[in-house]
C-alpha positions as CSV (number, residue, x, y, z in Angstrom):
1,X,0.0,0.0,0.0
2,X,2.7,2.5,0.7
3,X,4.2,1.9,-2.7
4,X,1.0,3.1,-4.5
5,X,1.0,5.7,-2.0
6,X,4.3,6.0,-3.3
7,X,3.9,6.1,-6.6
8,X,0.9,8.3,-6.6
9,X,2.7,11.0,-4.6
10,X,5.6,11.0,-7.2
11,X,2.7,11.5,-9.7
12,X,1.3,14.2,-8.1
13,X,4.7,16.3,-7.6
14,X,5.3,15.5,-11.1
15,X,2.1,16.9,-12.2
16,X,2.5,19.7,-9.6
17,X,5.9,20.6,-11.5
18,X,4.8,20.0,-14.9
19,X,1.8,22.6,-13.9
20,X,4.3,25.5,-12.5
21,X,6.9,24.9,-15.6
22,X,3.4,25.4,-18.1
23,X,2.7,28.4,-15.5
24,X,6.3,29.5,-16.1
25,X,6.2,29.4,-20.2
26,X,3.0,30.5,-20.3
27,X,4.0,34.2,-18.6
28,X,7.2,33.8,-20.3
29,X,5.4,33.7,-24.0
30,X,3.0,36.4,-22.7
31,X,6.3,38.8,-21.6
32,X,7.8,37.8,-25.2
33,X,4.6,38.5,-27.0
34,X,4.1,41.4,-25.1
35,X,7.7,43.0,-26.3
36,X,7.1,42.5,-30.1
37,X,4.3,43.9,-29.9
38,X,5.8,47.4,-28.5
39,X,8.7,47.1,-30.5
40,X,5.9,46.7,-33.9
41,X,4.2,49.8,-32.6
42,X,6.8,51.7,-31.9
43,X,8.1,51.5,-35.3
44,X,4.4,52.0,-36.9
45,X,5.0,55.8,-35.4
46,X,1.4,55.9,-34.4
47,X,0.2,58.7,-32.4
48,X,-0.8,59.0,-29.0
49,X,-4.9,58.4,-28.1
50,X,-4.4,62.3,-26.1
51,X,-3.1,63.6,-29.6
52,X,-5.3,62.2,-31.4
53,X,-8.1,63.3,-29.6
54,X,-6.8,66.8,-29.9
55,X,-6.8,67.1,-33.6
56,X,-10.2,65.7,-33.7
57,X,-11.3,68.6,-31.6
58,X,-9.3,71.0,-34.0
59,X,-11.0,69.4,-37.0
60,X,-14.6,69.5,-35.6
61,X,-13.8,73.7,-34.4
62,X,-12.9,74.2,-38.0
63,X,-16.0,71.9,-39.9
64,X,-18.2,73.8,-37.5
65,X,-16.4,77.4,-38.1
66,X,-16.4,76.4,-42.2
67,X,-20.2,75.9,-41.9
68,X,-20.6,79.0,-40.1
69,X,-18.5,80.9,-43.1
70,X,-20.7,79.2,-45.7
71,X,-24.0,80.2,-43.8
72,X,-22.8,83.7,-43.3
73,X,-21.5,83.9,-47.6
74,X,-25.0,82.3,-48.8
75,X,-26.5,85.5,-46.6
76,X,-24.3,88.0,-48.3
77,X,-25.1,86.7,-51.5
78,X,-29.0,86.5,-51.0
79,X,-28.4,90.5,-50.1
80,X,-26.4,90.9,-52.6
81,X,-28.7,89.8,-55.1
82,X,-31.7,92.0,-53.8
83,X,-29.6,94.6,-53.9
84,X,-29.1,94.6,-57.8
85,X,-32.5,93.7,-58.3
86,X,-33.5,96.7,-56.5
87,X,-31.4,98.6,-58.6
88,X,-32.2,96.9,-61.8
89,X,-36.4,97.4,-60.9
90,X,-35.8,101.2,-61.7
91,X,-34.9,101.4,-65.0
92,X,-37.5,98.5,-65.9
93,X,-40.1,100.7,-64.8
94,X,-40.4,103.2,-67.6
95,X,-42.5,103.2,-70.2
96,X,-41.2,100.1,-72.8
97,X,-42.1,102.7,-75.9
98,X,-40.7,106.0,-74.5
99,X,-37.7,107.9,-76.2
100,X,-36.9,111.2,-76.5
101,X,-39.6,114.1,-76.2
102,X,-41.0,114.7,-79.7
103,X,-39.5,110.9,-81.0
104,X,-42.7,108.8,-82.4
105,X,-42.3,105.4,-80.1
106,X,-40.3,102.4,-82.0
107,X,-41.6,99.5,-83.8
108,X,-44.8,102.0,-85.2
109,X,-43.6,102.5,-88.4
């Protein structure tokens, strides 16, 4: 009886070791993994989360602002545009046959 006892205690601290050395490899491949990675990414010259989100900000302050521009041009224009028809509507006004004082109107003749 004390030989399978034994036996099965030799088992166990076999398995106990074979369990630590996976353990060990397994953090060891994770620590390996872990450094390629960085060293990938450092080369890729990516660019910081904080940095990025600061650009995004600029670019979002600049869309709006360009919207505001165009809003502010389409106005100007609309005014612009009643502003020659306003100055147009004068000289349409007089009298489509009407020359000089004494002149017989054109197309009557």
């Amino acid at each position: 009886m004390q030989s399978q006892n034994k036996i099965l205690d030799d088992m166990a601290k076999v398995a106990s070791s074979a369990m630590g050395v996976a353990a060990g490899m397994r953090s060891e491949v994770e620590a390996r993994f872990r450094e390629q990675l960085e060293r990938v990414l450092s080369q890729m010259d990516l660019v910081p989360r904080e940095e990025f989100d600061a650009m995004k900000a600029v670019a979002v302050a600049a869309r709006e602002g360009q919207e505001a521009l165009a809003e502010q041009v389409a106005a100007l224009e609309q005014r612009l545009a009643a502003l020659e028809a306003a100055q147009k509507a004068p000289k349409k006004a007089a009298p489509k046959g009407a020359g000089k004082a004494g002149e017989p109107p054109a197309g009557d003749g």
